[in-house]
N, C-alpha and C positions, 0 to 999 in steps of 0.2 A: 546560507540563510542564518545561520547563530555564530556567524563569524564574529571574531571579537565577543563574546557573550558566554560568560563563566556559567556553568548548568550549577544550578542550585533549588532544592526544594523549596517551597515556600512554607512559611510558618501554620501553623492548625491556625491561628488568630486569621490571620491573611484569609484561608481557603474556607474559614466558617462567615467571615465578612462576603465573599465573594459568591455562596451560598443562597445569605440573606438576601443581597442584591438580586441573585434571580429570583428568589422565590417570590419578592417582593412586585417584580415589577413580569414577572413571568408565571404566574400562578399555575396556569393552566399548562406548561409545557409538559410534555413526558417523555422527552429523550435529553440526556444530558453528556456532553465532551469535555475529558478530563485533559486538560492541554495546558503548556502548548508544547512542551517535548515529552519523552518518554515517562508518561505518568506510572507505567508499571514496575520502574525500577526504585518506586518511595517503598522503605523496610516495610514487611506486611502487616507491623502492629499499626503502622500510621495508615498505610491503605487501608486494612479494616478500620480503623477511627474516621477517616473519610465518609467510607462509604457508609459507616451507621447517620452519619452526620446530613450526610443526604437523604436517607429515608427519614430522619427527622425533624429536618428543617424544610424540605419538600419534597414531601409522600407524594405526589401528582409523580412525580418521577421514576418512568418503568425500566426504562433500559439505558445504562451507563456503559459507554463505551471510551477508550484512552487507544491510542498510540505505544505499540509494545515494540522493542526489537527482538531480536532471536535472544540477547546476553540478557536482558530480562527477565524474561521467563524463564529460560533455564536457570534463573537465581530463585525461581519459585518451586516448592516441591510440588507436587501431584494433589495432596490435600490441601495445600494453599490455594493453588487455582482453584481449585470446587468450593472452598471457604471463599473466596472473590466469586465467582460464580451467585453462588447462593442469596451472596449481599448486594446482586442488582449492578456487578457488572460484567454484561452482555457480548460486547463485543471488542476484538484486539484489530487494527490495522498495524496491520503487518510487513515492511519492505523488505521484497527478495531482490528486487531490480535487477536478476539475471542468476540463471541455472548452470553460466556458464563460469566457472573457479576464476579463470585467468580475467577476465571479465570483472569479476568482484575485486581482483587485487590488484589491477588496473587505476583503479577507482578509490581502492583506500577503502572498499566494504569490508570489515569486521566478522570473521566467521567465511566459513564453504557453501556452500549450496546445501551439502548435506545436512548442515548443523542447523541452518535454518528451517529445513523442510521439516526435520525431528522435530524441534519447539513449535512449529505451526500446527503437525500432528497433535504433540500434547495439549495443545491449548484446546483443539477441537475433541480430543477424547474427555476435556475437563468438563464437556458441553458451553464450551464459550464457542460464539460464533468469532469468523476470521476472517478478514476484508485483506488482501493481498495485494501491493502495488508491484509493478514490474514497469522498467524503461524500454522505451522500444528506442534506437538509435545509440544505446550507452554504451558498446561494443565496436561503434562506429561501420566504417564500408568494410572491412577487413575481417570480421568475424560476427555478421549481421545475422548471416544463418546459423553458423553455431550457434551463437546467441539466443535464437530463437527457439529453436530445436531443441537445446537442454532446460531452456527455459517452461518451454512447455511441457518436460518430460518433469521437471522437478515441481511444475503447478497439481500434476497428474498425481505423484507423490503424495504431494500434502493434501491436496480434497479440500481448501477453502473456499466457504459457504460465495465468495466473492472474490473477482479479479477485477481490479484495473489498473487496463495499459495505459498509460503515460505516453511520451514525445519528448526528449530529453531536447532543452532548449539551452545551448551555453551561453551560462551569465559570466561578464567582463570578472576575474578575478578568481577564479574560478580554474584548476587543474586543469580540466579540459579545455577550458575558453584559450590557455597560455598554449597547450600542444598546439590545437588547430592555430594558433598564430606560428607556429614554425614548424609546421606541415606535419607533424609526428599522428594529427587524429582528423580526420577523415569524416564526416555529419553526413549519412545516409540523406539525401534527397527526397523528396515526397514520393515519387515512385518505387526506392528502396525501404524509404518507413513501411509502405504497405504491402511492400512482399516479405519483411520482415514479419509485419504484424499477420498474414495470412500462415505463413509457416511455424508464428507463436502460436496462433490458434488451433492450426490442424494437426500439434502432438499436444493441444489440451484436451484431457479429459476428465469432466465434472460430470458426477449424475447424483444428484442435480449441483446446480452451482450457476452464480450467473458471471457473465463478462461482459466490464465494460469497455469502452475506448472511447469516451465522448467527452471528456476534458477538454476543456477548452484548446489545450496545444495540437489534440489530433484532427487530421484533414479528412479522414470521415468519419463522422460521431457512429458510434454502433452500440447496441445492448444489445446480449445473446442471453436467453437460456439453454443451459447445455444439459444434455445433446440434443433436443429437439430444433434450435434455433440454428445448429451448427451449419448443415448444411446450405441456407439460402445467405448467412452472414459471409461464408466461405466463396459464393456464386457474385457478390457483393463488392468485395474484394479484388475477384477477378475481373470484374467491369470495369471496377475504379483502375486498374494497375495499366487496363487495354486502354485507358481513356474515354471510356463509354458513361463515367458517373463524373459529375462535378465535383470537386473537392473544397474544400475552404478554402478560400483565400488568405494570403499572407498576414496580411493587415488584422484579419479577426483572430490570429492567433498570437497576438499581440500579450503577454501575462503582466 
């Protein structure tokens, strides 16, 4: 996705321009996305100047949420988050995209499982809410359950307010799009996504928390509230996997 694309902050002039424009033509909004990469990792004196900058150029605006990694926040201390907290911003999405190590270093993900699950805890003891994505298929056929299994063991770990499952879809140019051209990676199947995704869900435990999977890549859309929703999303699954539930079609999972 930011292939070719140097990560650079943007200037306070830039981000107080970009401000005025919403306020302007968005008066009334009150949720604001601080994007489009890892907005958490600008030093905390310019994150604090931000975020004053938005309660003052538009007060309509309640809840500020950005895009955090794990290396992040663990660059914030404990009173920092709650200093961000404080100043209206709400919520961190979070990518673990698997609980499983060899699985993450597979892939080139940055940090263990463990290291991640620490920072998602702290963000949530900051009282910052935490939207968690995870890939179902990114382990490919060969360690689909593992995958799933520690994935859900390390979701149970962090206790974020939200999950969603994703559908790893390989794009041309791409680590994995080049393996699967010379058979080294393996793309779980629509019947294997969802016995992955059933065995990601049944070692998640959220009370409360919700789960989704209804992105447009997945072949059956679901929102669970857990644990109350767990068991009929679980019954759900197993229809779909027996062939008793229709799935998406190819064509509408089109990104």
């Amino acid at each position: 996705m930011y292939a070719g694309k140097r990560f650079r902050i943007k200037s306070h002039e830039q981000i107080c321009d970009a401000l005025d424009y919403v306020a302007a033509r968005y008066p009334d909004r009150r949720r604001l996305f601080l994007c489009d990469g890892d907005a958490l990792i600008i030093p905390q004196p310019r994150l604090v100047a931000i975020l004053e900058e938005i309660k003052r150029r538009h007060p309509s605006i309640r809840r500020v949420s950005t895009y955090a990694n794990a290396k992040a926040i663990a660059r914030k201390s404990d009173a920092e988050l709650g200093e961000l907290r404080a100043l209206g911003l709400k919520m961190l999405h979070l990518g673990l995209e698997s609980g499983d190590d060899d699985t993450l270093a597979a892939v080139g993900k940055r940090g263990d499982s463990a290291f991640i699950v620490e920072q998602g805890r702290r963000a949530r003891a900051a009282g910052l809410k935490v939207f968690v994505t995870v890939l179902l298929g990114v382990a490919g056929v060969e360690r689909s359950q593992i995958h799933a299994r520690l994935t859900g063991e390390a979701l149970t770990k962090m206790a974020p307010n939200y999950v969603g499952a994703l559908m790893l879809m390989l794009v041309p140019g791409t680590r994995l799009h080049a393996a699967q051209g010379r058979g080294e990676f393996v793309l779980p199947d629509a019947t294997g996504m969802l016995r992955e995704l059933r065995t990601l869900l049944a070692f998640t435990e959220l009370d409360p928390g919700i789960f989704f999977a209804n992105h447009a890549s997945n072949y059956l859309p679901i929102q669970a509230l857990l644990p109350s929703d767990k068991p009929e999303i679980l019954r759900r699954l197993d229809l779909a996997i027996a062939g008793a539930l229709p799935l998406k079609p190819e064509v509408l999972r089109g990104l």
